[in-house]
C-alpha positions as protocol buffer text, in pm:
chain_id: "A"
residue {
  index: 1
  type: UNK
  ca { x: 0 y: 0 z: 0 }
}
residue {
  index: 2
  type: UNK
  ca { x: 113 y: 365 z: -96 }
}
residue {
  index: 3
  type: UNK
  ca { x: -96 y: 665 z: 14 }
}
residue {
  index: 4
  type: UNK
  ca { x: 33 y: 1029 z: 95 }
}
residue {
  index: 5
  type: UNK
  ca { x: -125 y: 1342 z: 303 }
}
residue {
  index: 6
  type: UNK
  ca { x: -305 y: 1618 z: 86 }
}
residue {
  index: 7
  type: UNK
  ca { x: -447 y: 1878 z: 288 }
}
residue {
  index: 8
  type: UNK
  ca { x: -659 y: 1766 z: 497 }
}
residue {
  index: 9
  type: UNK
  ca { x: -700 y: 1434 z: 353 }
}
residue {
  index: 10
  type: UNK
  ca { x: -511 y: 1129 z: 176 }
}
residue {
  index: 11
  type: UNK
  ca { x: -438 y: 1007 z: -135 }
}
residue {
  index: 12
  type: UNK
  ca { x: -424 y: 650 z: -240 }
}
residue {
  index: 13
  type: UNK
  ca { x: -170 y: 526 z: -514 }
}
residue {
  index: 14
  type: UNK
  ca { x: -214 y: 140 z: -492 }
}
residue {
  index: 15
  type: UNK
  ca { x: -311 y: -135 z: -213 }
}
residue {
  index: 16
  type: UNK
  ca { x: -279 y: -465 z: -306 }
}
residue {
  index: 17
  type: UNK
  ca { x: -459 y: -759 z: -102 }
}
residue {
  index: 18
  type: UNK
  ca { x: -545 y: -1111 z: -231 }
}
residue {
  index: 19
  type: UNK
  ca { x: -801 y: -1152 z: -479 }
}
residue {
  index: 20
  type: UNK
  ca { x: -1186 y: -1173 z: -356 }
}
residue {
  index: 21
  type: UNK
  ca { x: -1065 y: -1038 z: 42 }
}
residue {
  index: 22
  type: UNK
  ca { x: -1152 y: -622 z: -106 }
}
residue {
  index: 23
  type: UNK
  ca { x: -1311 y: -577 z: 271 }
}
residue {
  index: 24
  type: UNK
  ca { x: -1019 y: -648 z: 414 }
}
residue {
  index: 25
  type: UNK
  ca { x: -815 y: -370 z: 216 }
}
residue {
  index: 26
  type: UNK
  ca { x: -1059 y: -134 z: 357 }
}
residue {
  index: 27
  type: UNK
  ca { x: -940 y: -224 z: 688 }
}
residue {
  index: 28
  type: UNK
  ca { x: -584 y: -268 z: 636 }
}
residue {
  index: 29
  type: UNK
  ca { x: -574 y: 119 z: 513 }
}
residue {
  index: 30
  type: UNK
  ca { x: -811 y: 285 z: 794 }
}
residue {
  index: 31
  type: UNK
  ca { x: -518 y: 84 z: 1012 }
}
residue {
  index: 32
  type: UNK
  ca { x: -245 y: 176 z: 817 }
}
residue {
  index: 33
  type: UNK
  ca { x: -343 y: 593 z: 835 }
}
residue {
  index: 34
  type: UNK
  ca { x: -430 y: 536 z: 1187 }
}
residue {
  index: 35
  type: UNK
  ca { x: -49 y: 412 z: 1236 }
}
residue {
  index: 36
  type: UNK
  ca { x: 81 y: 685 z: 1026 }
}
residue {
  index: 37
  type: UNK
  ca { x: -93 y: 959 z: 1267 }
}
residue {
  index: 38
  type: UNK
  ca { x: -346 y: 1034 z: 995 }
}
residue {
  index: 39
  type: UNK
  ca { x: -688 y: 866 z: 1178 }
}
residue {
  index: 40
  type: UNK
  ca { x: -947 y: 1098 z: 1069 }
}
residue {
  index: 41
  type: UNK
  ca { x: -888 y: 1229 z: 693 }
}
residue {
  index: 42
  type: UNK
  ca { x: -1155 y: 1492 z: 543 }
}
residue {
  index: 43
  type: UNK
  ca { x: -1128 y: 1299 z: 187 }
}
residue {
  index: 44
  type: UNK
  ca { x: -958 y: 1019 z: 15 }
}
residue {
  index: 45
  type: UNK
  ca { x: -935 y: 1045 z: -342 }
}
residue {
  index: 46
  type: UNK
  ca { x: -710 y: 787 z: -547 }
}
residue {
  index: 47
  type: UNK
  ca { x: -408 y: 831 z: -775 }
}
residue {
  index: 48
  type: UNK
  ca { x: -491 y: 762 z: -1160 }
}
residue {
  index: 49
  type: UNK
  ca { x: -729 y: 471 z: -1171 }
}
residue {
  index: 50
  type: UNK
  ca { x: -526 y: 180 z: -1304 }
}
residue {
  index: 51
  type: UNK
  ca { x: -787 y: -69 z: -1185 }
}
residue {
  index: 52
  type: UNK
  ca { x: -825 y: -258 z: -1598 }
}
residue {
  index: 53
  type: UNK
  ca { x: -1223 y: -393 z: -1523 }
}
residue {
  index: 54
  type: UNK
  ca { x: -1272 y: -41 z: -1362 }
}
residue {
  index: 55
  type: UNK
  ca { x: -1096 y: 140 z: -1639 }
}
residue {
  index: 56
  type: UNK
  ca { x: -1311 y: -41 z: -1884 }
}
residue {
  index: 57
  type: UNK
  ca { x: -1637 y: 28 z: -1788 }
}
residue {
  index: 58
  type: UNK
  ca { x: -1518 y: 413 z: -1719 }
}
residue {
  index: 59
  type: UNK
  ca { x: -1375 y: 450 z: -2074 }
}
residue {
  index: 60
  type: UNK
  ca { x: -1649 y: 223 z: -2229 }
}
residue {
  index: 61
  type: UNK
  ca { x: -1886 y: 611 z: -2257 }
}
residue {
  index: 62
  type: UNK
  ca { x: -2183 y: 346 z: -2146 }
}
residue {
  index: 63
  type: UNK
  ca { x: -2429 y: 467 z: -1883 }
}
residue {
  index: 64
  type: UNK
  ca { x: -2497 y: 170 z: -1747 }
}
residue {
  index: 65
  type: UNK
  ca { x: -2171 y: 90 z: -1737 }
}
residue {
  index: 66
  type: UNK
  ca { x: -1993 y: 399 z: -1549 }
}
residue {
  index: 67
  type: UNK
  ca { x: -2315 y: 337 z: -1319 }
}
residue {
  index: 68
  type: UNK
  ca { x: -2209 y: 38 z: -1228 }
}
residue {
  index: 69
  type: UNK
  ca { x: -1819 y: 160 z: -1165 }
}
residue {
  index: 70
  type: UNK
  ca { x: -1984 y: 447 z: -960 }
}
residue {
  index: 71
  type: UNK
  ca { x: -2145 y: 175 z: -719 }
}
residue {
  index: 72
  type: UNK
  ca { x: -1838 y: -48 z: -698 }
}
residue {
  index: 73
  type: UNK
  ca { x: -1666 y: 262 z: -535 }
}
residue {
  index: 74
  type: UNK
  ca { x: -1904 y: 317 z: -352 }
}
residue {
  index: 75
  type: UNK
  ca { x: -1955 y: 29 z: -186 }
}
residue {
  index: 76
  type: UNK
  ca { x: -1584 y: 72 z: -143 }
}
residue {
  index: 77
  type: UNK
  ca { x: -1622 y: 405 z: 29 }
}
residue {
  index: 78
  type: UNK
  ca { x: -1872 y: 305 z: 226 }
}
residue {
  index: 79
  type: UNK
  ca { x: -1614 y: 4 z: 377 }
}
residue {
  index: 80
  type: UNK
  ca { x: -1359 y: 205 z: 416 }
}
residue {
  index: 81
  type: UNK
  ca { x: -1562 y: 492 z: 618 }
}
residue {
  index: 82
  type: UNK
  ca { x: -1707 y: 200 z: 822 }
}
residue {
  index: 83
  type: UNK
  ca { x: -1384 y: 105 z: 920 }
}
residue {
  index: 84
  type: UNK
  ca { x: -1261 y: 469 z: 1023 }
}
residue {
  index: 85
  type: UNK
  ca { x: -1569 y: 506 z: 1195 }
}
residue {
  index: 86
  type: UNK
  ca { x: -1660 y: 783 z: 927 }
}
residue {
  index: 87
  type: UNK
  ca { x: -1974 y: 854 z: 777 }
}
residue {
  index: 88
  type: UNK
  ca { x: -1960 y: 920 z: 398 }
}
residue {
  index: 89
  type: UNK
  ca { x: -2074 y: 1217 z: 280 }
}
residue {
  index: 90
  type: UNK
  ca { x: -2021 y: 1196 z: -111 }
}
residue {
  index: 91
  type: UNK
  ca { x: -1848 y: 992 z: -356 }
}
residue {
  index: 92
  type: UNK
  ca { x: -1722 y: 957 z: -710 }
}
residue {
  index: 93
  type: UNK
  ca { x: -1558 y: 879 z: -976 }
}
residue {
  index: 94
  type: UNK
  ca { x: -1444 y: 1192 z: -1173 }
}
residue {
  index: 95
  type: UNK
  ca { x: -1192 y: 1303 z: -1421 }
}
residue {
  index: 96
  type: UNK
  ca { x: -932 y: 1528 z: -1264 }
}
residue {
  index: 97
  type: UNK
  ca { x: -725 y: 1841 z: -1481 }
}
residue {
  index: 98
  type: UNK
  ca { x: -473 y: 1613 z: -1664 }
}
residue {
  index: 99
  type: UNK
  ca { x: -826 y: 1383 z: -1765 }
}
residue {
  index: 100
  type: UNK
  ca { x: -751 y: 1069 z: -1595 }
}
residue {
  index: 101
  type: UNK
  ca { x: -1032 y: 900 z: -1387 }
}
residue {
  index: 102
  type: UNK
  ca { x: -985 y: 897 z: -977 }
}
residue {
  index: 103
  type: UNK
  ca { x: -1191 y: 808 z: -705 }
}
residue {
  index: 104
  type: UNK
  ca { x: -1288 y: 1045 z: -472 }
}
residue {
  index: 105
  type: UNK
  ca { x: -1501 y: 1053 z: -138 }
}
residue {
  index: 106
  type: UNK
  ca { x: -1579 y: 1290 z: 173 }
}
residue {
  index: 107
  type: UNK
  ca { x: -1610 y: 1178 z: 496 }
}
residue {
  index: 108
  type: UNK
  ca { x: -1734 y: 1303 z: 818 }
}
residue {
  index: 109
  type: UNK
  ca { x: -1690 y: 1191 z: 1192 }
}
């Protein structure tokens, strides 16, 4: 796992856990910030999405698709918050100023 400080939240550049276990990379990152001295962030937003299913249904221009890609996160924000003890407040996946998709979500305590 790789994440860095941003304000007052985190960003996200990889975790890696075994295949079909996603919960548990929720968990293993609300520990991991907690450890680095980071335990309540304001946001979490990821680096470039290099997730390839992810990137496909993003890139695909299908509604139906990106709605499904917008669920998966949030399912995964909603994990994650659970974890920190956070509630979340909004999530998404957007395109940021260079026009690569990330994943973004507010939280509140």
């Amino acid at each position: 796992m790789q994440f860095y400080p941003k304000e007052d939240g985190v960003v996200l550049d990889y975790i890696r856990v075994r295949q079909g276990n996603r919960a548990l990379g929720a968990t293993l990152f609300a520990d991991a910030l907690r450890a680095a001295g980071i335990p309540q962030p304001r946001f979490v937003e990821s680096s470039p999405i290099v997730n390839e299913p992810l990137l496909k249904l993003l890139q695909s221009g299908d509604d139906t698709a990106i709605a499904q890609a917008q669920r998966f996160w949030r399912l995964q924000s909603l994990s994650f918050a659970k974890a920190l003890g956070a509630t979340v407040l909004c999530t998404g996946l957007v395109k940021n100023a260079r026009g690569n998709w990330i994943a973004r979500g507010e939280l509140s305590y």
